[in-house]
RODRENTOR-437795 format. One record per residue (C-alpha): residue number from 1; y, z, x. Coordinates in Angstrom, 2 decimals. Each point is the difference from the previous one (the first is absolute). Example, Ala and Ser with C-alpha at 12.3 -4.5 7.8 and 13.67 -1.06 7.14 Angstrom:
2
 num      yy      zz      xx
   1   -4.50    7.80   12.30
   2    3.44   -0.66    1.37
END
This chain:
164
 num      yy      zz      xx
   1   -5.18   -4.89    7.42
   2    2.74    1.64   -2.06
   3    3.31   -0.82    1.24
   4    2.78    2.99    0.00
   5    3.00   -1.69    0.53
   6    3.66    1.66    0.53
   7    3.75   -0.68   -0.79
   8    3.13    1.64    0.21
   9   -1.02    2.10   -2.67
  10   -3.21   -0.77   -1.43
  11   -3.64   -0.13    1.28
  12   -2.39   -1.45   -1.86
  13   -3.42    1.27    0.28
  14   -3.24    0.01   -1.58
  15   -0.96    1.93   -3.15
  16   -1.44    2.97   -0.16
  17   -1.60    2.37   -2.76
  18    3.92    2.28    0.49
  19    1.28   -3.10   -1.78
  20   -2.13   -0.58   -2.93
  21    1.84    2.25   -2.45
  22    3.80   -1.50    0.47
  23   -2.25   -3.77   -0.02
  24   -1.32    1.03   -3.43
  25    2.62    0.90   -1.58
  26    2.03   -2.57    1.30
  27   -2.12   -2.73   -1.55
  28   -0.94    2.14   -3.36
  29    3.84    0.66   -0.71
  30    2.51   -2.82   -1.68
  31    0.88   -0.82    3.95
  32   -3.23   -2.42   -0.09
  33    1.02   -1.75   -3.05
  34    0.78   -3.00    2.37
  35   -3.31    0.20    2.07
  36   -1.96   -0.38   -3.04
  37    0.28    3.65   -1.19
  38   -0.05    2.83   -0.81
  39   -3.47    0.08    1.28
  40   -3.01    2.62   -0.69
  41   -1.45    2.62    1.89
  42   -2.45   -2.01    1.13
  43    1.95   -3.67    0.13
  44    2.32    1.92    2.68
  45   -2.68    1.68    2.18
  46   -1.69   -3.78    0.00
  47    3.70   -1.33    1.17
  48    0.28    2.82    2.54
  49   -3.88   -0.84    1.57
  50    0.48   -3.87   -0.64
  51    3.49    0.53    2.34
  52   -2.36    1.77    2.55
  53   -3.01   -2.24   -0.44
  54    2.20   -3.10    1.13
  55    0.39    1.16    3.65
  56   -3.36   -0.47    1.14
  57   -0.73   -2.77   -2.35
  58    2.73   -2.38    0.36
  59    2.09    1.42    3.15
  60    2.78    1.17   -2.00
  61    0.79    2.30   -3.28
  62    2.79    2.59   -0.82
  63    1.54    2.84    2.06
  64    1.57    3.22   -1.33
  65    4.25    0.22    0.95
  66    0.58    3.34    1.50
  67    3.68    0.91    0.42
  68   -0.35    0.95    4.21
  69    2.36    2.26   -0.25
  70   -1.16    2.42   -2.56
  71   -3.81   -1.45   -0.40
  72    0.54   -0.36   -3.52
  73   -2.05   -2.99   -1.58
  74    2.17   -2.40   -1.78
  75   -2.19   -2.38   -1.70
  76   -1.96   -3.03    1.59
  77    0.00   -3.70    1.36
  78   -2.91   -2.26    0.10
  79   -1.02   -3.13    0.92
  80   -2.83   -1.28   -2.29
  81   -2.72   -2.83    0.29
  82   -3.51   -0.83   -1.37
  83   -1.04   -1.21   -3.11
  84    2.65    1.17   -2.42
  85    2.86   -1.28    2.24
  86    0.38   -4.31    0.67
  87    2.11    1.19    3.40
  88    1.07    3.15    1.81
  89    2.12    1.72   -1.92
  90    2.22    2.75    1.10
  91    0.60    3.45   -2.89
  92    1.95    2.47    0.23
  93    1.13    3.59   -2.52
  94    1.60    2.77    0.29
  95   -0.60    3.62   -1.43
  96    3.21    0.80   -2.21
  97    2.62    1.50    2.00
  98   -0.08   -2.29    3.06
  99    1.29   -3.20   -1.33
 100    3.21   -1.02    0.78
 101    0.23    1.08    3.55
 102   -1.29   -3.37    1.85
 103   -3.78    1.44    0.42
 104   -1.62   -2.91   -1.41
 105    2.07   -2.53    1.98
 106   -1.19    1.32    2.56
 107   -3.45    0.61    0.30
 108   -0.54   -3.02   -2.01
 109    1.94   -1.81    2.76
 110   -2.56    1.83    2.70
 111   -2.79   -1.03   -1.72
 112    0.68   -3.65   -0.36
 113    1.07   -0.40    3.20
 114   -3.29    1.72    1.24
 115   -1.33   -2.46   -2.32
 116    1.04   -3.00    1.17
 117    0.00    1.58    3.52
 118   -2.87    1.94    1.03
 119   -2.58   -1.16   -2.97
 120    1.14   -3.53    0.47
 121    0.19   -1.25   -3.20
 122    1.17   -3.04   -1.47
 123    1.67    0.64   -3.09
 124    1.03    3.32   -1.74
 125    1.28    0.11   -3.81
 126    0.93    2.44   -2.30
 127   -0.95    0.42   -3.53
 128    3.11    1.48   -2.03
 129    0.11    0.93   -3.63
 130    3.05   -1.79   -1.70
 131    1.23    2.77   -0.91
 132    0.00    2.00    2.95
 133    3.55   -1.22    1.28
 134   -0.38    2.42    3.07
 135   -2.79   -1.44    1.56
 136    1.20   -3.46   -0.74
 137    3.31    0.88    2.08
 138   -1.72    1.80    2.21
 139   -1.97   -2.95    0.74
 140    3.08   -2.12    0.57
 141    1.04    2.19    2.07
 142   -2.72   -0.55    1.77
 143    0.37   -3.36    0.50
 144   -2.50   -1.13   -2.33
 145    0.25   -3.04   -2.53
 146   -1.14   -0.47   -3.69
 147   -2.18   -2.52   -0.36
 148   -1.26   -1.88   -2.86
 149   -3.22   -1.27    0.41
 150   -2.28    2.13    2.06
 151   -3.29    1.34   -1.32
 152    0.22    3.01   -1.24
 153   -2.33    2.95   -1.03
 154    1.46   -0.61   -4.03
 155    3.15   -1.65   -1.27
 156    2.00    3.51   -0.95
 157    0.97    0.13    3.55
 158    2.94   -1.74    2.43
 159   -1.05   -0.70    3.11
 160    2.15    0.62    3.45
 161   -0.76   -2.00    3.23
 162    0.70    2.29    3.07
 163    0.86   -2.10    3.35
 164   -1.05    0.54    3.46
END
């Protein structure tokens, strides 16, 4: 039910337990500041289940980025739905040391084209701290649009159309 997709360099896989440390202190360190951080303890081990629980609830949720060539995990992408989320939206982080190097392009790119591909879906977004000029150039790189008057999950965030 899990998808493992693969790229030039990345594949993108399912979580496992291997990955729980780097996760948690990912999303406990400064690094999370923009994803509504830095979380607890236990606010990161709900994230890390909640991006687990979403597969066979909703038909999608996150995938860990493993470097293929050295099986090094490099952070995560996600597409998220449900109740906290008005329309798919598609996540992504790195673990320090692997920005920069065109990772996230591209397994965000995989993932939103599986997306919009495989899942079928309609619309994809993604939510962007203002301040996070990375992801917000990232996302235009992408291909995605700013736009001004979707819903929203709270008003501190931009919001990025991805097309088909």
């Amino acid at each position: 039910m899990i998808p493992t997709l693969e790229t030039e360099r990345l594949l993108l896989r399912p979580q496992t337990m291997d990955d729980w440390q780097a996760y948690a202190s990912h999303m406990m360190s400064d690094h999370a500041v923009q994803m509504g951080g830095p979380h607890t303890l236990e606010d990161a081990w709900g994230l890390f289940c909640h991006d687990l629980a979403q597969w066979p609830l909703l038909g999608n949720g996150a995938l860990m980025i493993e470097a293929r060539e050295t099986g090094q995990c490099l952070g995560q992408v996600g597409i998220s739905y449900g109740p906290l989320f008005p329309e798919h939206e598609l996540g992504w982080f790195l673990f320090p040391g692997a920005e920069g190097k065109g990772y996230a392009f591209e397994a965000a790119r995989a993932l939103r084209d599986w997306g919009f591909g495989v899942r079928g879906l309609k619309t994809i977004v993604s939510h962007i701290d203002p301040e996070n000029h990375r992801s917000r150039k990232l996302a235009e790189r992408l291909g995605a649009e700013l736009v001004t008057d979707p819903e929203r999950p709270g008003p501190e965030v931009l919001v990025y159309r991805h097309k088909r």
